[in-house]
TIKE-144783 format. One record per residue (C-alpha): x negated, y, z negated; chain. Coordinates in nm, 4 decimals. Layout:
<tilos>
<tilo><px>X</px><py>Y</py><pz>Z</pz><ch>A</ch></tilo>
...
</tilos>
This chain:
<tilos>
<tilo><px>-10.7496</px><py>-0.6047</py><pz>-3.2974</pz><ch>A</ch></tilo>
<tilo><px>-10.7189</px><py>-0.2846</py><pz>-3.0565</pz><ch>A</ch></tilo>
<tilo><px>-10.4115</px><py>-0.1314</py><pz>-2.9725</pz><ch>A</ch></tilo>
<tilo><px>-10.2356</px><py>-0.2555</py><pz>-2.6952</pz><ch>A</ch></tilo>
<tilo><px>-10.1466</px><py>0.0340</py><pz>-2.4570</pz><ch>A</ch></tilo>
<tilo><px>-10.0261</px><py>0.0618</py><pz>-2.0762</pz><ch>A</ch></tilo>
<tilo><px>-10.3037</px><py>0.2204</py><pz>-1.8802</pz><ch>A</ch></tilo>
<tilo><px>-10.6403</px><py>0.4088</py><pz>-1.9043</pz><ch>A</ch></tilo>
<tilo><px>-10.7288</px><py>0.5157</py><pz>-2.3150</pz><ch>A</ch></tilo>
<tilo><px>-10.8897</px><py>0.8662</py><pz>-2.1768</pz><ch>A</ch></tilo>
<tilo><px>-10.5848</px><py>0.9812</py><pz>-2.0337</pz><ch>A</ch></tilo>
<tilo><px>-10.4085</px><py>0.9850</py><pz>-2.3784</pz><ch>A</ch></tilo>
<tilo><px>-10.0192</px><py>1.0571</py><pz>-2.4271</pz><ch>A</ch></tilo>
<tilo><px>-9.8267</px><py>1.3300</py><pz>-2.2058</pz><ch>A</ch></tilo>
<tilo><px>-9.8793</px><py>1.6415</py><pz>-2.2686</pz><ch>A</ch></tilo>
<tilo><px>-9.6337</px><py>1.9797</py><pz>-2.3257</pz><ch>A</ch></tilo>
<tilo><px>-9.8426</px><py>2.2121</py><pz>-2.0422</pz><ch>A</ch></tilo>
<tilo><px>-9.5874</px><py>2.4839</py><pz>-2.1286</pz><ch>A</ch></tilo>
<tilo><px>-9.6541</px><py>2.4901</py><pz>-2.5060</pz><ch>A</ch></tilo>
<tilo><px>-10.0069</px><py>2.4672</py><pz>-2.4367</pz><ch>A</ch></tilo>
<tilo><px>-9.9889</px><py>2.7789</py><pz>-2.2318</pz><ch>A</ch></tilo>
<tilo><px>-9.8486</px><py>2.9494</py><pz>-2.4387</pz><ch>A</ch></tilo>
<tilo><px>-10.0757</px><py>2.9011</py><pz>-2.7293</pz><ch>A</ch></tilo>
<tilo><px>-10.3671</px><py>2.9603</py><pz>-2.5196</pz><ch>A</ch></tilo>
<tilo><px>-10.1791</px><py>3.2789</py><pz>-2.4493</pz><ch>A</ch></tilo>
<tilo><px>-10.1633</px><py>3.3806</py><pz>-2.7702</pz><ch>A</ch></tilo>
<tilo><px>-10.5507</px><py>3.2701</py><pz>-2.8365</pz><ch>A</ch></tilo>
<tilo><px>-10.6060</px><py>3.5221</py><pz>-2.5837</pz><ch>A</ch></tilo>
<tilo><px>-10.4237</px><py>3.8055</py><pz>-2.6931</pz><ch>A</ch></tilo>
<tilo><px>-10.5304</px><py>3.7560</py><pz>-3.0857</pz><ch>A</ch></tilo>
<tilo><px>-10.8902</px><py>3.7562</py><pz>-2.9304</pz><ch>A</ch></tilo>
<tilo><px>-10.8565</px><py>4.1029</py><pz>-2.7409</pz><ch>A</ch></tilo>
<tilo><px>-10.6690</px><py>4.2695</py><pz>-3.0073</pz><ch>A</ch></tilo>
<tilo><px>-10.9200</px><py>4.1026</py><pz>-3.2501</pz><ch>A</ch></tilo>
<tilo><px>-11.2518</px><py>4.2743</py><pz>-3.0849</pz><ch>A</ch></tilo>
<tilo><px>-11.0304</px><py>4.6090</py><pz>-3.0022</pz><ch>A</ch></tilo>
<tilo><px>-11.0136</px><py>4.6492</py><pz>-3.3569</pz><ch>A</ch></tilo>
<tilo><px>-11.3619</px><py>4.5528</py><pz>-3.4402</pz><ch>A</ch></tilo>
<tilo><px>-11.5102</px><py>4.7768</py><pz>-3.2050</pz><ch>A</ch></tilo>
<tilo><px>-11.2459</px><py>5.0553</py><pz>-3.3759</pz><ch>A</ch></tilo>
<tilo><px>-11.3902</px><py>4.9590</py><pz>-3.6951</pz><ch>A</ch></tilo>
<tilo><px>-11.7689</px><py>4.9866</py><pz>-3.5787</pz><ch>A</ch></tilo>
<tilo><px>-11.7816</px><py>5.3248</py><pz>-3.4111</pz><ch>A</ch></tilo>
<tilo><px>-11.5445</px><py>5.5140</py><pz>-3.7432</pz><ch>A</ch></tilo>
<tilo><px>-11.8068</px><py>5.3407</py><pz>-3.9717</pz><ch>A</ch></tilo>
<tilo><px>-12.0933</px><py>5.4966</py><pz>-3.7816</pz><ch>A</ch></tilo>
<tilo><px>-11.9194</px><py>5.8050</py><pz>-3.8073</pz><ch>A</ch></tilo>
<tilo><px>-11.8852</px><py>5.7609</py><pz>-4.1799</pz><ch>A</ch></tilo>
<tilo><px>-12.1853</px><py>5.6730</py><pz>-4.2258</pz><ch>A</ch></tilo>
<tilo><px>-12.4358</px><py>5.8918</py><pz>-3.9925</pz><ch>A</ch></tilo>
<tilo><px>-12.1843</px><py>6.2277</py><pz>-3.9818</pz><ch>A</ch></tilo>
<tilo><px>-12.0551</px><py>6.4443</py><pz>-4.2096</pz><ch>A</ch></tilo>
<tilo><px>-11.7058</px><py>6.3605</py><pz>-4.0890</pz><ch>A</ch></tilo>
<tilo><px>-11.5761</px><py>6.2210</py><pz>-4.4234</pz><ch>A</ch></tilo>
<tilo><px>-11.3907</px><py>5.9035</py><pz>-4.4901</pz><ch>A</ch></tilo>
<tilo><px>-11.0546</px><py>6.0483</py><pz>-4.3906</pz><ch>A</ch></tilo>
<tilo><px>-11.1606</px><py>6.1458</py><pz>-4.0631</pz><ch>A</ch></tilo>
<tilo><px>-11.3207</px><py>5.8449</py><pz>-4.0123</pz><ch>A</ch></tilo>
<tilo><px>-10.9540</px><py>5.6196</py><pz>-4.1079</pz><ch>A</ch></tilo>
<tilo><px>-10.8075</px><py>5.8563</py><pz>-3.8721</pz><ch>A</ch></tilo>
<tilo><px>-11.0634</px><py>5.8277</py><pz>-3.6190</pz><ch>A</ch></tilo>
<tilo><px>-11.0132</px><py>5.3958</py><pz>-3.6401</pz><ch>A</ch></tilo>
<tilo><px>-10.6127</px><py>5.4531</py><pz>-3.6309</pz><ch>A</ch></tilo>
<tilo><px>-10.6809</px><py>5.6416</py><pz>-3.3129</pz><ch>A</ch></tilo>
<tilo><px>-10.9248</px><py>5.3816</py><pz>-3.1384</pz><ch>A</ch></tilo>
<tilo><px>-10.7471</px><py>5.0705</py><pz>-3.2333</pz><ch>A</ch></tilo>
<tilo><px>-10.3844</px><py>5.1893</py><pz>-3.1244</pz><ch>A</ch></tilo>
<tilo><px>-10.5558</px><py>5.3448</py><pz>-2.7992</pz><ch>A</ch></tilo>
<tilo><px>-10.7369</px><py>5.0686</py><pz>-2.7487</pz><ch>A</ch></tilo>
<tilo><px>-10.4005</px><py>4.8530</py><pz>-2.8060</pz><ch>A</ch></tilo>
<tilo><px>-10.1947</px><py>5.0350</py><pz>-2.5629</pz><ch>A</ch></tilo>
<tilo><px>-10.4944</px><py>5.0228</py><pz>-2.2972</pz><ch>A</ch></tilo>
<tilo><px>-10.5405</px><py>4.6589</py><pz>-2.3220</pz><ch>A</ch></tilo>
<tilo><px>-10.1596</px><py>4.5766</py><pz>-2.2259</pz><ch>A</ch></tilo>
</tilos>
């Protein structure tokens, strides 16, 4: 027998709108500082790869981008 409840299904139970903004706030932020260090990632590995920069200078060069690119996005 269905479940006996007092109004509309679609609705559902109440919901914590602070809690949920805050993990969509965090999505968010995971996701920029996510790509930031991606992109870091993708330009020191093309320097790697096509220069004759060198590994270290590469690591240096992706330390460089991603805190940069940290400290821009805030």
């Amino acid at each position: 027998m269905a479940d006996q409840t007092n109004g509309p299904v679609e609705t559902g139970a109440a919901m914590d709108y602070s809690e949920h903004d805050k993990t969509y706030a965090m999505f968010l932020a995971g996701t920029k500082y996510t790509t930031i260090v991606i992109v870091a990632l993708m330009i020191a590995m093309a320097v790697y790869f096509f220069t004759g920069a060198g590994a270290i200078l590469s690591f240096v060069l992706f330390l460089i981008l991603s805190i940069g690119g940290s400290i821009l996005a805030r």
